[in-house]
TIBA-202660 format. One line per 2 residues: number of its first residue (from 1); their letters; for each residue x, y, z of C-alpha. Coordinates in steps of 0.25 Angstrom, whole numbers. Layout:
# residues N
NUM = a = X,Y,Z ~ ... .
END
This chain:
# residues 317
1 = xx = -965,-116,70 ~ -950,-121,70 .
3 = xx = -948,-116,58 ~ -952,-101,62 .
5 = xx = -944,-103,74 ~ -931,-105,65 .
7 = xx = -934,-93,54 ~ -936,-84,68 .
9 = xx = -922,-89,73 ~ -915,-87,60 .
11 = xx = -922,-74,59 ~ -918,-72,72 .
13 = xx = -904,-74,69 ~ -902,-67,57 .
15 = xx = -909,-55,63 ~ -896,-57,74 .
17 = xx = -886,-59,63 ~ -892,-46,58 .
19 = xx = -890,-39,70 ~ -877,-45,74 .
21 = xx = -873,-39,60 ~ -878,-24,60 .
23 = xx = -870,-24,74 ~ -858,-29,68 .
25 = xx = -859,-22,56 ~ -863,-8,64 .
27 = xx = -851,-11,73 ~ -841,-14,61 .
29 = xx = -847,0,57 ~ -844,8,67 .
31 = xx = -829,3,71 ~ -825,3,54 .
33 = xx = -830,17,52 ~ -820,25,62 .
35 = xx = -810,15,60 ~ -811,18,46 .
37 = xx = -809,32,47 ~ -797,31,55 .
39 = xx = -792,20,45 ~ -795,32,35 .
41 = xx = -789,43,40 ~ -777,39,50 .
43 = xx = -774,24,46 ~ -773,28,30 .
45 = xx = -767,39,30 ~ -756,37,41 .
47 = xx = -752,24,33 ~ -751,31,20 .
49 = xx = -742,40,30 ~ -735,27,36 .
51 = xx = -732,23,22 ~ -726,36,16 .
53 = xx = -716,38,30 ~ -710,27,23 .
55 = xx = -708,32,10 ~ -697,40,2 .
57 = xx = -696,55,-2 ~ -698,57,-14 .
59 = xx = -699,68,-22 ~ -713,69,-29 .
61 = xx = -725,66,-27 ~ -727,59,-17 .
63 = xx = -715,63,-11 ~ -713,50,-7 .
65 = xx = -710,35,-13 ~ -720,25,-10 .
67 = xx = -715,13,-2 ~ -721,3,-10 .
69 = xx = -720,-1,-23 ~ -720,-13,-33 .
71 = xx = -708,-17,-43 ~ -709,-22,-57 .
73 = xx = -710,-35,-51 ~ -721,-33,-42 .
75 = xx = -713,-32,-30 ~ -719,-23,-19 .
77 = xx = -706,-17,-12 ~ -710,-8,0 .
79 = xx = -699,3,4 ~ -700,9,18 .
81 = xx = -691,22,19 ~ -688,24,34 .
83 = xx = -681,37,32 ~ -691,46,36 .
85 = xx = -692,40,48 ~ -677,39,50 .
87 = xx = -678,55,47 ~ -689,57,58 .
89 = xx = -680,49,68 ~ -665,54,66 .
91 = xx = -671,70,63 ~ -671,79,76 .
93 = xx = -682,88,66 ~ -693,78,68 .
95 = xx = -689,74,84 ~ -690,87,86 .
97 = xx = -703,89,77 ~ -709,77,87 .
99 = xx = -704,82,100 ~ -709,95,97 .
101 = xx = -724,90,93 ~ -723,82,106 .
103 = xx = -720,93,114 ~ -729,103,108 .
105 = xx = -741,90,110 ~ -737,89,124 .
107 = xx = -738,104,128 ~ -751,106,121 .
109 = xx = -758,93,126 ~ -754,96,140 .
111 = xx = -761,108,137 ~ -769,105,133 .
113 = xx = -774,95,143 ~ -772,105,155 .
115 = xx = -780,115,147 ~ -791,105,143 .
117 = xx = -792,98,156 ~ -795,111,163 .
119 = xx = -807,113,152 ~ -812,99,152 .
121 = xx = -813,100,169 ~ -819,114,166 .
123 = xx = -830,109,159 ~ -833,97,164 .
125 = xx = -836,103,178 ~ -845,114,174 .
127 = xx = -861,113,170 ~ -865,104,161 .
129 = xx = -872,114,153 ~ -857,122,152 .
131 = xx = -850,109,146 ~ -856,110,131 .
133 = xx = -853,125,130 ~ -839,124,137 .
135 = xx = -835,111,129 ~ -840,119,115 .
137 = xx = -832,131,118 ~ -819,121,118 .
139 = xx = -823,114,105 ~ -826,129,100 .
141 = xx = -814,133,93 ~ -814,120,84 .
143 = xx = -825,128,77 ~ -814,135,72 .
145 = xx = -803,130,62 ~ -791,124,69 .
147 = xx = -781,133,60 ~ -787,146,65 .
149 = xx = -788,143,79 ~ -772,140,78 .
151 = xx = -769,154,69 ~ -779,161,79 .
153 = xx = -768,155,89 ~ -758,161,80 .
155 = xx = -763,175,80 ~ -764,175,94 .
157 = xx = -750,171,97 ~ -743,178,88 .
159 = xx = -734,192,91 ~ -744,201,88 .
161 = xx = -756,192,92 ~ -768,194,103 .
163 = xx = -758,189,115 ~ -745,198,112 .
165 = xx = -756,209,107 ~ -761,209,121 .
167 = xx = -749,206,128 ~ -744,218,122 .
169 = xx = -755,226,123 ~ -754,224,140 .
171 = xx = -739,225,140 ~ -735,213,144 .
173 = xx = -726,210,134 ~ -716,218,126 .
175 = xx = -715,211,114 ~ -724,200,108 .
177 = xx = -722,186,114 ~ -718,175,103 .
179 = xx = -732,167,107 ~ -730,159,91 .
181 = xx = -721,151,85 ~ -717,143,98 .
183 = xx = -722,128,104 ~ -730,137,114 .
185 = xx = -740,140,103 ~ -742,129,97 .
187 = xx = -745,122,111 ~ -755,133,112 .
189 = xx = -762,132,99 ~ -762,115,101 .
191 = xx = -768,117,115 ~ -779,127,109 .
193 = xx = -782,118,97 ~ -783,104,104 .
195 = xx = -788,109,117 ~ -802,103,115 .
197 = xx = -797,89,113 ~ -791,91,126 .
199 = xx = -805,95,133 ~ -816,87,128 .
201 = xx = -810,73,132 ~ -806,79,146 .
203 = xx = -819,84,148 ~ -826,70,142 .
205 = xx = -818,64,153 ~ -821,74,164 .
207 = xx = -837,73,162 ~ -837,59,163 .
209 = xx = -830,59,178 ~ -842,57,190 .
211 = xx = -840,68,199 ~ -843,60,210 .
213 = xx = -828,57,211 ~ -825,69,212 .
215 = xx = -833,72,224 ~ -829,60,231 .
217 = xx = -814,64,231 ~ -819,78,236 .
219 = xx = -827,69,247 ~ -815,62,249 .
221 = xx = -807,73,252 ~ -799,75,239 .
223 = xx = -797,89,235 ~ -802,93,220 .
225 = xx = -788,94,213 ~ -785,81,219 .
227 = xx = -800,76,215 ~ -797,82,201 .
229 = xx = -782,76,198 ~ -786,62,204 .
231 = xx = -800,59,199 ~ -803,70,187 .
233 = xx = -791,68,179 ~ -789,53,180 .
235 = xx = -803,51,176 ~ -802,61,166 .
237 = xx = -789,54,160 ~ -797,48,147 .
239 = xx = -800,61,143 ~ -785,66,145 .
241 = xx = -779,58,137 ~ -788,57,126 .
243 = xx = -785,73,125 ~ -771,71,127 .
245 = xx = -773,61,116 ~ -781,70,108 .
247 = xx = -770,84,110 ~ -758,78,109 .
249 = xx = -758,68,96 ~ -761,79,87 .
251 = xx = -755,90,94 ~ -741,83,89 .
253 = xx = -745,83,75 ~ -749,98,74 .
255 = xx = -746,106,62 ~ -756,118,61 .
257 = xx = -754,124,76 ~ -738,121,75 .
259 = xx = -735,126,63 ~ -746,140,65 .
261 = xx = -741,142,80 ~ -727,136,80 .
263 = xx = -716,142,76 ~ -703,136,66 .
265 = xx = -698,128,80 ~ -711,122,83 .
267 = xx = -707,109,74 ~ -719,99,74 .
269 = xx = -723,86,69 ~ -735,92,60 .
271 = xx = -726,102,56 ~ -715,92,52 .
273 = xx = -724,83,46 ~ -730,97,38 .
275 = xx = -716,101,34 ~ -713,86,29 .
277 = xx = -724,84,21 ~ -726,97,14 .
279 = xx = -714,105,15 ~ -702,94,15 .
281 = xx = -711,83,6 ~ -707,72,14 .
283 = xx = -720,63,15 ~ -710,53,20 .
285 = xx = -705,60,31 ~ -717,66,37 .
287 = xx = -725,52,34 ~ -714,47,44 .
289 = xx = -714,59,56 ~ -732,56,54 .
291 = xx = -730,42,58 ~ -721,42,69 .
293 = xx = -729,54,76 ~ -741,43,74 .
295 = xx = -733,31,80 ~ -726,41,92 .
297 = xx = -738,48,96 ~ -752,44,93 .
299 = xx = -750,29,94 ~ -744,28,107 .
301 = xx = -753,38,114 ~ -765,30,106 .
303 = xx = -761,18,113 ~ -760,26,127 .
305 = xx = -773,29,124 ~ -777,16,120 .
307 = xx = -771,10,132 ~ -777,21,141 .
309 = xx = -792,17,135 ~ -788,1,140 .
311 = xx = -783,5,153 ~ -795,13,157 .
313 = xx = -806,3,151 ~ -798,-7,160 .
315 = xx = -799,1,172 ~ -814,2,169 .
317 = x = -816,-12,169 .
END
């Protein structure tokens, strides 16, 4: 009897250990996979970047000299060339190239956000059979390939396009307005192409707020754009910042809507980093402008955000 008591104990335990290992192991699973992709396709490759902004131009292929390398007596020298960095600091071209991004980023992410908080409310506040259509008709044009959506831009835009065509045709304008080839456009094209990553984490946020708050500042006397700025919008801030988050990051790194809207003023970083890398050959260079956009614009917003996260979670304990 005792010893039946033992051999259901010990199966007892390993039929926990066994347990306690699927758990582990299914746990394991899930956090290594998605930190494995992002190891895979950020980590690497903006290392191999890292590595090549401190290089020297060469001409060949590569056109860079690799910074490690061993001697005939098995010495490993490391050589770290700083003079692309010091060429990104000292040259107005790329300052400019970084201001204008900025600027260009800010302008289509406020926008942006005026546009899409206006949507989100929209849809939020009507039927709850109208919400699925509505939200559909926003994620609609990403059926269609990003390059013709910005061309379709392009054509509209353009002197003899749809607007001047009808401006023309109604006589109120003499002569075609210059609608391409300025910042004006390329705002426009950003704001149209990121739109929807504007609305749906407003609108997530806005679904998720009890109306019953609402209707007690109405009881309480409080008017509804005073109801709407002091209850909607601060318990709607999660979902404003991660659109902010999610317009503004690759809006500084453009290429495609600057370089097919903008005109030969509109310097960016995605067309610097284009012209370094395939016109000038200068992996080195445009190695360097990648990094320090990564270091002076996604990591401290990141860790905003991260901060943002802690503060709230706080507040909800």
């Amino acid at each position: 009897m005792i010893f039946g008591i033992v051999l259901n104990f010990l199966d007892f335990c390993l039929s926990e250990l066994r347990y306690i290992g699927r758990k582990l192991r299914d746990k394991w699973l899930i956090i290594f996979i998605p930190y494995a992709w992002v190891s895979l396709f950020f980590l690497f490759p903006f290392l191999i970047i890292f590595k090549i902004s401190f290089s020297e131009l060469q001409v060949g292929i590569p056109p860079f000299r690799n910074i490690v390398e061993w001697t005939p007596d098995l010495l490993l020298k490391i050589r770290l060339h700083f003079e692309s960095y010091w060429t990104v600091f000292t040259d107005n071209f790329y300052l400019h190239a970084i201001l204008s991004s900025l600027r260009i980023a800010l302008f289509s992410t406020i926008g942006c956000l005026i546009m899409g908080y206006m949507i989100a409310y929209s849809i939020s506040r009507v039927k709850t059979s109208w919400r699925m259509p509505l939200l559909l008709m926003i994620a609609l044009p990403f059926w269609t390939s990003f390059l013709i959506r910005v061309y379709a831009w392009m054509a509209m835009l353009s002197n003899k396009g749809l607007i001047n065509s009808i401006l023309l045709k109604l006589n109120i304008i003499a002569t075609p307005l210059q609608l391409l080839d300025n910042d004006a456009a390329v705002c426009l094209g950003i704001i149209y192409c990121y739109l929807p990553f504007m609305v749906f984490p407003i609108y997530a946020s806005l679904i998720k707020i009890n109306n019953d708050f609402i209707e007690a500042a109405h009881d309480l006397g409080c008017s509804p754009w005073r109801a709407f700025w002091s209850i909607t919008v601060p318990l709607s801030k999660q979902g404003i910042i991660a659109g902010i988050i999610l317009v503004f990051l690759p809006s500084i790194g453009e290429f495609v809507i600057p370089e097919i809207l903008g005109g030969p003023e509109t310097v960016t970083i995605g067309r610097v980093l284009w012209w370094e890398f395939f016109n000038n050959r200068n992996w080195p260079l445009a190695s360097a402008v990648a990094v320090l956009m990564v270091f002076l614009f996604v990591v401290p917003i990141m860790i905003l955000k991260n901060r943002q996260l802690e503060a709230t979670e706080k507040a909800a304990l």
